[in-house]
N, C-alpha and C positions, 0 to 999 in steps of 0.2 A: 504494500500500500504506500501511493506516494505522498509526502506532507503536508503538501497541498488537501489532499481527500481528507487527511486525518482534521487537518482546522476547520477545513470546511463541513464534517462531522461533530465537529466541540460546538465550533460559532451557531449550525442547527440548530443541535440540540440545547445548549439555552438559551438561541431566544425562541426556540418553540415555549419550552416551559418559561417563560418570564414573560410574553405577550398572553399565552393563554391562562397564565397565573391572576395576568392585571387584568381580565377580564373576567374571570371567576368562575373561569370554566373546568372543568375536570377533564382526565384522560379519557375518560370515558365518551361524556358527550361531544369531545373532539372527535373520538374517535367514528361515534355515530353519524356527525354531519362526516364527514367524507366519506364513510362505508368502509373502514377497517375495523381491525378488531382493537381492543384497547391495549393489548400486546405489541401491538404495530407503534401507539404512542409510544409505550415506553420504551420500546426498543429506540426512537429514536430520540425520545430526550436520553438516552445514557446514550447516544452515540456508539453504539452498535453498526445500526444501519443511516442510510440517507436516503432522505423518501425522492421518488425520480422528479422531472422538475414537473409535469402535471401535476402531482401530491402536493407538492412546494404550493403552487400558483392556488391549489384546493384548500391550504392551512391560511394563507397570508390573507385570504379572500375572506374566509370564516373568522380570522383576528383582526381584519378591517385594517392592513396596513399591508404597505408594497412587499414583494416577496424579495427584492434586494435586502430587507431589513433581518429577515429570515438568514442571511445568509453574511450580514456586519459580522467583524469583528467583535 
């Protein structure tokens, strides 16, 4: 895995969980508006995986903010 993937897996994973935090949402009902399973959040807030960029454009939409922010440092 190259270094680049691995930040881009960190920087993901929290601002998944810190925009979906400020909004008050749970793993869960993230995970219901997009149609994964709640396993899928948390795989990707611990940076495990990184959702492809449809999933991206699916999460930033539902957090009400651009999907570059998904993907800040």
């Amino acid at each position: 895995m190259t270094k680049y993937k691995d930040e881009a897996k960190k920087a993901v994973s929290n601002n998944v969980r810190k925009y979906r935090e400020a909004i008050g949402l749970t793993q869960t009902a993230l995970s219901l508006k997009i149609r994964k399973s709640s396993e899928y959040i948390s795989r990707v807030e611990r940076a495990v995986m990184i959702p492809s960029v449809d999933v991206l454009y699916e999460i930033a939409d539902i957090l009400n903010i651009e999907p570059s922010k998904l993907l800040a440092p």
